[in-house]
Steps between C-alpha positions, in 0.01 A plus 500: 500500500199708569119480585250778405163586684366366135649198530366388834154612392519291245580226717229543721239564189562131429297414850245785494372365130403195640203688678352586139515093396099460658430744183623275214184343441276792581278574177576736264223566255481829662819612480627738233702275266770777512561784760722791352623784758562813369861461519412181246312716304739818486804300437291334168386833369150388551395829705528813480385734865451865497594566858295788605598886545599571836260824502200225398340162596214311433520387103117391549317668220562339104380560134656330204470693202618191206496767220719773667728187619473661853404467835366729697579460894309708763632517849592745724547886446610301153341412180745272270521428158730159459672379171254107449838354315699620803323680804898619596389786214261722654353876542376641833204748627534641823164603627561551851240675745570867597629613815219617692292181412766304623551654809105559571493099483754465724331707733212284489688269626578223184822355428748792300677214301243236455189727470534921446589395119379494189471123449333437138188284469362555190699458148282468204486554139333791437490535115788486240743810648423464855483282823244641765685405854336575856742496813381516889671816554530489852139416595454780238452319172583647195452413109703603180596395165835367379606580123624205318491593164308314155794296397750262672801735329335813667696430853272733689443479832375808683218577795276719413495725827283780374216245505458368895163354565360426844559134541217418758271207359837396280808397719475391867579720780705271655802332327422172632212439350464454118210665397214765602226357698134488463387166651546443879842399611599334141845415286459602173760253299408591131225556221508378127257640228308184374257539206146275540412534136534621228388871578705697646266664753457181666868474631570472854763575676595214799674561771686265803526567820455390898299620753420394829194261539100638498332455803333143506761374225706373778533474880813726645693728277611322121585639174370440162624504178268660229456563167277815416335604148437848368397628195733726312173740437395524841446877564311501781087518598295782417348500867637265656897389537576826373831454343535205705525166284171334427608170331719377780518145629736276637561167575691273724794330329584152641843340562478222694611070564238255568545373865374221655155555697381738187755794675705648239826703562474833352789742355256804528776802490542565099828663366487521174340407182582464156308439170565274252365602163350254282412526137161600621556821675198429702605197674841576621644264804550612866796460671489559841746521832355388814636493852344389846410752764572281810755535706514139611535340091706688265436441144463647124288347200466585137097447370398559156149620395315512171307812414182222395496447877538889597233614263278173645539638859362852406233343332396338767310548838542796681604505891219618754465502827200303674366296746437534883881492513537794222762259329609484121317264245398536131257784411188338365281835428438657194818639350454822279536563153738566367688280744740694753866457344405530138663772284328720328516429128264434205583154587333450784171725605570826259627715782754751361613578853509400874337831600226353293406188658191448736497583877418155561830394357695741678354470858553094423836523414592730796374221708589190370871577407654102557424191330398202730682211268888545527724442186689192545825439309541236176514145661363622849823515615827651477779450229789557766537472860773611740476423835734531869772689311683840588376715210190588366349552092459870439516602148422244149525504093440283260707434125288237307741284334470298189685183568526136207211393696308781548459823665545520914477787712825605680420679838773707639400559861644766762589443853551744826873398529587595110505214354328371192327189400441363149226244520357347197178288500481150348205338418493068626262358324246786433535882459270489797771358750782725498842396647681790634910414432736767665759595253705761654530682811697872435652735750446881326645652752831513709288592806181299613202752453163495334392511128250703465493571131533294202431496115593232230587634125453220255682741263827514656441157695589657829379531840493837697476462886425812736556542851592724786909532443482487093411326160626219361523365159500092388423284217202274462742236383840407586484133366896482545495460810296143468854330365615414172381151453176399339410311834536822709279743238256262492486395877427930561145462375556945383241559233756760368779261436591219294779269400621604148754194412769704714422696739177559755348815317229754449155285367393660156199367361559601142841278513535199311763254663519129553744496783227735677429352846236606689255356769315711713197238598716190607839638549625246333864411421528126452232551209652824320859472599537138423643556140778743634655404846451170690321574862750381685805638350734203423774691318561730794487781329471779675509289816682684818764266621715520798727303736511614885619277844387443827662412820380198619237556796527844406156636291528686158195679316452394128301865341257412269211736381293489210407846363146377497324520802275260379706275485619186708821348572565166441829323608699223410824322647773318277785325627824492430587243201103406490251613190179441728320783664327502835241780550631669893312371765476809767504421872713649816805547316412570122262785475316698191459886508350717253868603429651223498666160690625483837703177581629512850729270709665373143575134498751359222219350327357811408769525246382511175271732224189690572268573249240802527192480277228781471192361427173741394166382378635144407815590371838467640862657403807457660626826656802405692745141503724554815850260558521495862855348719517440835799520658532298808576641799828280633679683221392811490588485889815373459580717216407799750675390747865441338436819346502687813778318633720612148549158391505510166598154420251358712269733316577379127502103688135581563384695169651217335178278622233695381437617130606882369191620503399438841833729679290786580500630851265455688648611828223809581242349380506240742605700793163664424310196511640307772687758770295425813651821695400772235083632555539725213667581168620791634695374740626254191634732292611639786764227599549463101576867429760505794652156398569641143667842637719271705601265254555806242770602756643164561516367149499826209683289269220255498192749398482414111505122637188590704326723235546180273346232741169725518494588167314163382241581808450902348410339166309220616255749723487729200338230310278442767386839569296519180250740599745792531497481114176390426410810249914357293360194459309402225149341510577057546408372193308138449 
C-alpha cells in the first residue's frame, strides 16, 4: 500500500475548491468563451514562435510585404526577413553598431545591453528593389537601404552599407521611444496616407499620437490623445516656417464612458491604431487602443472614428486663447484665405506650392495649430471596455469577415502579458449598438511579456505577433477547436467558421450547402441545429459516463467543466431505480464550483446519478452523467479492521454484504480525513510510508495482493484527474 504527495493533494483540493463555489453565478458576458495557453496552442499546431537570437531582442519594428510572401522584422543589431507560410524559414541582417560608438555610449553613461545598440525604428518600402531602414545607432542614428530584389524568386536580401545616411530627423535617439520628435513631449503611434479627393495633391498624410496636455486644457499634468493632419505637399514657407510644416493641426481624440453627474471616465493614453479600408478609400474606419493614465483605475478601451467626423473637426473652429483668464474657446475672427490646413492644389485656391501661400496664412497657422472641437468616436462611446484586470490593450488589427448574414469586423487585440484577444462586434438591434462578444483569449508566448508589434495577412489568414523575446505565428481561424457538433459551431458566434453537415469548418461565401449552419447575430442552436441533433442529447451519444464511490461522511469531488467559459452548469440528481430528476439544491453540504461538485459528509441517500448540463445562450447539452456508490462506513471499518488482524474469513464474511463494485479500499483515504493527531499531510504520508516499509518486511509474499487492492483506486483517480490530459481528449460533443 502506498500514498504519494499527489495523492494527499488531491485530497485536500477537494476542500480548498469549495472557496471558488461564491463564483458560480458570477457573470460571464465578459469572459473569453475559450482561454488557450500556449501549451494548448503548441500542442494543436496552432502557433508557431520564433524565439529570438540570443545576440538580439526587441522584435518591435514590422512590414508585410503580401507579394514577396515575406515579412520583414526589425529589431535589434537585426533586420529579419521571415517565411509568411512559416516564419520558422527565415534570413538575417546583422547591422550592429561599431565599436567605438558603442563604447562612447557607454561612457555617457546609458545602458550597454539595453541602449549602446543599433535598435531599428524605421522599416519601409522604399521602391520595388529596396527597403529604406533607419536604426538609433547608439544615440547616433543611422539610415541605409536593404536590397530585396524585383521578384519574389529573386531571394535577395542584402544592406546596402556603402550608402549610410545620417539618421537625425528619421529614427529616435533613444530606443524607447518610437519615433523622432517635433512636438513637445509626444508619442508618435503611426501615420496613414489618406487621399481627400480625387487629386492627388490634396492628400494628407495623418498621423496618431499622445502628448501631454496644453496649458489651460486641464488642471495638473494629463495626456491627450491626438490626431494630426499634414499635407503630403507641404514644403515649407517662403519666409516664414522655413522648412518647418505649414499645414499642421491637430486635434484631441476622445475615448471616454458617460458617468453620472456629466463626468466621463477617460482612456486618454493611445497605443495603437489601425485602419480599416472601405470601398471608398477616403472614408476608411479607425480603430483605436486606449488605456487610462491613473494610477488609482486601471483600464483599456477600443473607440472607432469615421474620417466624416475627422475631416468635420478640422473644418471647424479653431482654438484661441482669450479672456481675462487667457483660457481656450473658439476663434471667432476673420480666418484667412485660403484657410490654414488646406493643400495646395488646383482644387482649392490655385496655389502650386506651400512656399506660395500668403503671410497671413502662415503666421495664422503658426499660431493656431489645435482645433477647439475634439473628435468623438462612432456612438459616443466605446465598442469595448476592460476594466480592474492585470493586463493592459497594447497593439490591434482588424480582418473584415464575410459571414451568411453579413460582413462583421473581427478585432484581434494585444495585451502587455502576451496574450491575444479575438473580439468580434455584433450588432442588437441596430448597426448603431454594437455588442462586443469575446471569442478567444490566446497565450503567444511561453513567457508573459508585451506585444508590441502586430500585422494581419488576409492572404495567408494568419496573425503575426511581435514582442521583446521573439515572433510568433497563428491562424485567424482554428474553428476545430469549437467541437464537432452543429450545436458547438454554431454556439462560437466566429465569422470565419461554419457548420458544413460534418464538421465545424472554414466559412466560404461562394459555397453552396444545405447542411451549412451558421449564426453569428443570435447564436442560435435550437433554431439551426434542430434538424440534426436534439438539444439535450437523449441518445447519449457522445455522453461521458462514469461510476465512482464515496465513503459515507467522507466528501468526494464530482469534476465537471464545460470548455465554454460562457457557459453555466446546471445539475441534476437521479435516484437509484427512479426515472424522475431533481435539479441539486446547494446548501452547507452540497456545493457548486466553476469546476465542478463538492458533496461532503456523504449520507447513503446521496446514492444515485448526477447529471451535468452546460447551458449557453438558452441552450443546454449534457456534458457529464456520473453513477455515484456510497459505501457505508460500518463495513468498510470492519472490513479494515479484520484485514489488519489477517482474518481472512472474517474478511470474505464481510465483502459478502456489500456488492463487487463497492470492495475498494478506502483505508488512506479516510485516515486523511478523519485522523485527529496528524496537522499535516506530511506527517501522513509520513506514518503511511513507514507502515508500508514495515509491512513489506513482515509480509513479501503478500505484495502482488497489495498492488491488486489499490489498483481499482490508481484507475479510478486516473479517471478523475482529467486535466492532466486535457490536450488527448477530444472536444465533448452535443
Amino acid at each position: 500500500m502506498g500514498c504519494t504527495r499527489r495523492t494527499a493533494c488531491l485530497v485536500w483540493g477537494v476542500f480548498l475548491l469549495a472557496e471558488s463555489a461564491r463564483c458560480q453565478h458570477a457573470k460571464k458576458d465578459n469572459v473569453p468563451r475559450l482561454k488557450l495557453s500556449y501549451k494548448e496552442m503548441y500542442e494543436s499546431n496552432n502557433i508557431i514562435t520564433f524565439h529570438g537570437l540570443i545576440n538580439s531582442s526587441s522584435y518591435h519594428t514590422f512590414l508585410l510585404d503580401e507579394e514577396r510572401s515575406r515579412l520583414f522584422v526589425g529589431a535589434k543589431d537585426h533586420i529579419f526577413s521571415f517565411n509568411l507560410v512559416n516564419i520558422k524559414e527565415y534570413q538575417k541582417i546583422v547591422w550592429p553598431v561599431s565599436h567605438t560608438r558603442r563604447d562612447e555610449c557607454q561612457w555617457a553613461g546609458k545602458d550597454i545591453l539595453k541602449e549602446c545598440a543599433n535598435f531599428v525604428k524605421v522599416l519601409k518600402a522604399y521602391n520595388q528593389t529596396h527597403l529604406y531602414v533607419c536604426g538609433t545607432g547608439a544615440f547616433h542614428p543611422v539610415c541605409t537601404y536593404i536590397e530585396v530584389g524585383g521578384h519574389p524568386e529573386d531571394n535577395i536580401f542584402k544592406l546596402e552599407d556603402s550608402h549610410f545616411e545620417n539618421g537625425r530627423g528619421k529614427s529616435p535617439y533613444d530606443p524607447k521611444l518610437l519615433t523622432a520628435s517635433l512636438l513637445i513631449d509626444p508619442r508618435f503611434i503611426s501615420a496613414h496616407l489618406i487621399p481627400e479627393s480625387d487629386n492627388p495633391e490634396d492628400d494628407k498624410i495623418y498621423f496618431f499620437f499622445r502628448e501631454n496636455a496644453i496649458d489651460g486644457e486641464h488642471s495638473g499634468k494629463a495626456t491627450h490623445a491626438r490626431i494630426g493632419q499634414i499635407c503630403k505637399n507641404d514644403f515649407g514657407g517662403h519666409r516664414s516656417l522655413v522648412n518647418k510644416w505649414t499645414t499642421f493641426l491637430k486635434a484631441r481624440l476622445i475615448c471616454s464612458v458617460p458617468g453620472p453627474n456629466g463626468i466621463d471616465t477617460h482612456f486618454d493614453e493611445l497605443q495603437d491604431v489601425f485602419l480599416m479600408n472601405s470601398k471608398d478609400p477616403k472614408t476608411p474606419i479607425i480603430y483605436g487602443v486606449f488605456t487610462t493614465s491613473s494610477n488609482i483605475f486601471k483600464g483599456s478601451a477600443v473607440c472607432m472614428y469615421s474620417m466624416t467626423d475627422v475631416r468635420r473637426v478640422f473644418l471647424g473652429p479653431y482654438a484661441h486663447r482669450d479672456g481675462p483668464n487667457y483660457q481656450w474657446v473658439p476663434y471667432q475672427g476673420r480666418v484667412p484665405y485660403p484657410r490654414p490646413g488646406t493643400c495646395p492644389s488646383k482644387t482649392f485656391g490655385g496655389f502650386d506650392s506651400t512656399k506660395d501661400l500668403p503671410d497671413e496664412v502662415i503666421t495664422f497657422a503658426r499660431s493656431h495649430p489645435a482645433m477647439y472641437n475634439p473628435v468623438f468616436p462612432i456612438n459616443n462611446r466605446p465598442i469595448m471596455i476592460k476594466t480592474d484586470l492585470d493586463y493592459q490593450f497594447t497593439q490591434i488589427v482588424v480582418d473584415r469577415v464575410d459571414a451568411e448574414d453579413g460582413q462583421y469586423d473581427v478585432m484581434f487585440i494585444g495585451t502587455d502579458i502576451g496574450t491575444v484577444l479575438k473580439v468580434v462586434s455584433i450588432p442588437k438591434e441596430t448597426w448603431h449598438d454594437l455588442e462586443e462578444v469575446l471569442l478567444e483569449e490566446m497565450t503567444v508566448f511561453r513567457e508573459p511579456t508585451a506585444i508590441s508589434a502586430m500585422k494581419i495577412s488576409t492572404k495567408q489568414q494568419q496573425l503575426y505577433i511581435g514582442s521583446a523575446a521573439g515572433v510568433s505565428q497563428l491562424p485567424l481561424h482554428r474553428c476545430d477547436v469549437y467541437g464537432k457538433a452543429c450545436a458547438e459551431c454554431c454556439l462560437a458566434r466566429d465569422p470565419y467558421c461554419a457548420w458544413d453537415g460534418a464538421s465545424c469548418s472554414r466559412y466560404f461565401p461562394t459555397a453552396k450547402r444545405r447542411t451549412r449552419r451558421q449564426d453569428i447575430r443570435n447564436g442560435d442552436p435550437l433554431t439551426h441545429c434542430s434538424d440534426l441533433q436534439h438539444h439535450d442529447n437523449p441518445s447519449g451519444h457522445g455522453l461521458e459516463e462514469k461510476i465512482i464511490y464515496g465513503v459515507e461522511n467522507s466528501s468526494t469531488f464530482l469534476e465537471c467543466s464545460p470548455k465554454s467559459q460562457r457557459a453555466l452548469v446546471y445539475w441534476q440528481f437521479q435516484k437509484q431505480n427512479d426515472d424522475r430528476k431533481e435539479e441539486i439544491k446547494v446548501d452547507d453540504r452540497l456545493i457548486r464550483t466553476e469546476q465542478g461538485l463538492l458533496l461532503r459528509s456523504l449520507q447513503r441517500k446521496d446514492s444515485g446519478i448526477y447529471f451535468c448540463h452546460a447551458v449557453e445562450h438558452g441552450f443546454m447539452q449534457t456534458l457529464l452523467k456520473v453513477t455515484l456508490e456510497i459505501i457505508d462506513t460500518e463495513h468498510l471499518e470492519e472490513l479494515l479492521h479484520k484485514e489488519e488482524e489477517g482474518d481472512t474469513s472474517k474478511i470474505k464474511e464481510a465483502s459478502n454484504s456489500m456488492t463487487p463494485s463497492q470492495k475498494v479500499w478506502y483505508r488512506d483515504f479516510m485516515q486523511l480525513i478523519n485522523h485527529p493527531n496528524l496537522n499535516t499531510m506530511d506527517e501522513f504520508c509520513e506514518q503511511v510510508w513507514k507502515r508500508d516499509r514495515k509491512q513489506r518486511r513482515q509480509r513479501p509474499a503478500n505484495a502482488q495482493v497489495n498492488t491488486n487492492k489499490w489498483k481499482h483506486l490508481q484507475e479510478n483517480k486516473k479517471g478523475r484527474n482529467r486535466r492532466t490530459h486535457e490536450f488527448e481528449r477530444a472536444p465533448r460533443s452535443v
